[in-house]
C-alpha positions in Angstrom: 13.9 11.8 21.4 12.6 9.7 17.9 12.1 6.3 18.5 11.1 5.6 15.4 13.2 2.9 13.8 15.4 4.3 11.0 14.9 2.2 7.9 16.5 4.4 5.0 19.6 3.4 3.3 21.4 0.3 4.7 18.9 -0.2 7.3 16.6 -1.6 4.4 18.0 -5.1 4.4 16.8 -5.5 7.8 13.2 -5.5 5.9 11.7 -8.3 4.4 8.6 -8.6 2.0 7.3 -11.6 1.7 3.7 -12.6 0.8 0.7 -12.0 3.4 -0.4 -15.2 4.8 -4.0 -15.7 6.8 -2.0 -16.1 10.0 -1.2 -12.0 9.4 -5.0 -11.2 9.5 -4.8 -10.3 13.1 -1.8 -8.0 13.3 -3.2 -6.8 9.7 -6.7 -5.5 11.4 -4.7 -4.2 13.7 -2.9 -2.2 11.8 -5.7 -1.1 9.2 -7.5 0.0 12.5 -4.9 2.5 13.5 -4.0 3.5 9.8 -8.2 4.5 8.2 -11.0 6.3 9.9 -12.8 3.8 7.7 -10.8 0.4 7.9 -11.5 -2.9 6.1 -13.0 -5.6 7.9 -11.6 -9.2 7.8 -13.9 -10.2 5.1 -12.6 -7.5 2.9 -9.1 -9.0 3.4 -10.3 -13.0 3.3 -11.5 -12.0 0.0 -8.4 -10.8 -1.3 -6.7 -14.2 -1.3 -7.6 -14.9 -4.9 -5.4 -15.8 -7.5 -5.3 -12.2 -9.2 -4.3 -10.8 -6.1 -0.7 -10.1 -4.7 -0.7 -9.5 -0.7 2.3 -8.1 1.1 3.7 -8.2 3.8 6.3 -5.7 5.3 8.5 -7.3 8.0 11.4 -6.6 10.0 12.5 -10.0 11.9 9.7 -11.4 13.1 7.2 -8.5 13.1 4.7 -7.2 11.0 5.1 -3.6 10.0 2.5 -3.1 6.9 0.7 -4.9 4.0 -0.3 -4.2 0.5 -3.0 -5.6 -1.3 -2.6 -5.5 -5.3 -5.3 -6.6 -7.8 -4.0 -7.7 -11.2 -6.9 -7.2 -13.7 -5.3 -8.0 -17.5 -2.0 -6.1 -17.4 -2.8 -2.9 -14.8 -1.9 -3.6 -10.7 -4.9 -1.6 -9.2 -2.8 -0.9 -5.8 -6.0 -1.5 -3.1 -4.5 -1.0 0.2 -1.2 0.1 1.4 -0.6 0.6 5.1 2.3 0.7 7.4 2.0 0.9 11.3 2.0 4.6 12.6 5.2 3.9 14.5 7.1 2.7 11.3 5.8 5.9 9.1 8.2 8.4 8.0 10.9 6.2 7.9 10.7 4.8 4.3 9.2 1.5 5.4 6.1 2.5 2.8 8.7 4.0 0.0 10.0 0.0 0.0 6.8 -1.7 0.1 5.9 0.8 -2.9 8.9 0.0 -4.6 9.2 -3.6 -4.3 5.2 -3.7 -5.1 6.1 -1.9 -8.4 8.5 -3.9 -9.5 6.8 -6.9 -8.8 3.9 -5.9 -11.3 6.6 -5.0 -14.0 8.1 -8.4 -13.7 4.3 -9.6 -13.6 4.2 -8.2 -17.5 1.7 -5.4 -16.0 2.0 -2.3 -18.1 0.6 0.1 -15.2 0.2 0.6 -11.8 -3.1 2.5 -10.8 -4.4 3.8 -7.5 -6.8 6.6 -5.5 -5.5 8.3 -2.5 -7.8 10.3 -0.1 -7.5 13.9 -1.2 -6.3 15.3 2.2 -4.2 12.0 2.7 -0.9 14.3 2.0 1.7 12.1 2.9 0.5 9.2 0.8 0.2 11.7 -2.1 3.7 12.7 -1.7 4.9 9.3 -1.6 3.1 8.1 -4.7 4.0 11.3 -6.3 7.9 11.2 -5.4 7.8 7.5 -6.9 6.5 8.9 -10.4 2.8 8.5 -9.9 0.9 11.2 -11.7 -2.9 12.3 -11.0 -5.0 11.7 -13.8 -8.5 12.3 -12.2 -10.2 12.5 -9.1 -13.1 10.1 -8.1 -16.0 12.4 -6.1 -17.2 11.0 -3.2 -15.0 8.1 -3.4 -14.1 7.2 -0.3 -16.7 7.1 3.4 -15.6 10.2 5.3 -16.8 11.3 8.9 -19.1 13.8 7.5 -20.8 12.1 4.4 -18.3 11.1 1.6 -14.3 12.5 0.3 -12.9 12.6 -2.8 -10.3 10.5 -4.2 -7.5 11.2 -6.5 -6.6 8.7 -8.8 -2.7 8.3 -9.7 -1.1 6.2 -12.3 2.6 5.0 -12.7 3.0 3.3 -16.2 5.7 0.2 -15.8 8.3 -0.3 -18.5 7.7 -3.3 -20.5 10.3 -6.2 -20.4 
């Protein structure tokens, strides 16, 4: 049996983004800690509330279901973090953060949307890939790995001008 909550098609309005708010930070270290082998610490994310920043969060009623952190640096969103909570995954809670994150930097006036993904994070690389993202490099040694240091693939999604 899938308990997984269903959040596809009309289930979606029964998600709400809304911006991340220091009262999240515990839930959000809670749910970096299940999502990374090598998780941001609460400093990381105490430093993302900056002015150049957009920080969401992914609700459905009163719960917390993922975040996204976005740096806007002139007119390119450099997409940080996303992370949902293993229990929502699968479900296309992370195809609506995606989505509303994107079109919240087009609004923004940002021509592009940029990113790395772990190479042998697959199912993020669908994701971004299924939205449009293309690779256009790969970052050796990128990212802190169990056993020394993992590459990172770096996608891109230009935005349409308005």
């Amino acid at each position: 049996m899938n308990n997984r909550p269903a959040f596809a098609g009309a289930d979606r309005p029964a998600l709400e983004i809304r911006a991340l708010s220091h009262s999240d930070l515990s839930r959000v270290l809670e749910i970096e800690r299940q999502g990374y082998s090598h998780p941001w610490s609460e400093a990381v994310f105490l430093d993302c509330f900056k002015d150049n920043y957009r920080l969401w969060a992914l609700c459905k009623e009163d719960s917390l279901l993922g975040y996204a952190v976005v740096a806007y640096l002139v007119d390119e969103a450099h997409l940080l973090n996303l992370c949902v909570h293993p229990d929502s995954r699968g479900c296309g809670a992370g195809r609506y953060l995606l989505e509303h994150l994107v079109g919240q930097a087009g609004d923004d006036g940002m021509v592009q949307v940029l990113l790395e993904v772990r190479v042998t994070n697959r199912a993020a690389e669908q994701l971004y890939t299924s939205a449009g993202f293309e690779e256009i490099g790969l970052r050796p040694g990128y990212y802190p790995a169990a056993q020394g240091r993992e590459d990172a693939r770096v996608m891109t999604l230009p935005l349409e001008s308005k």
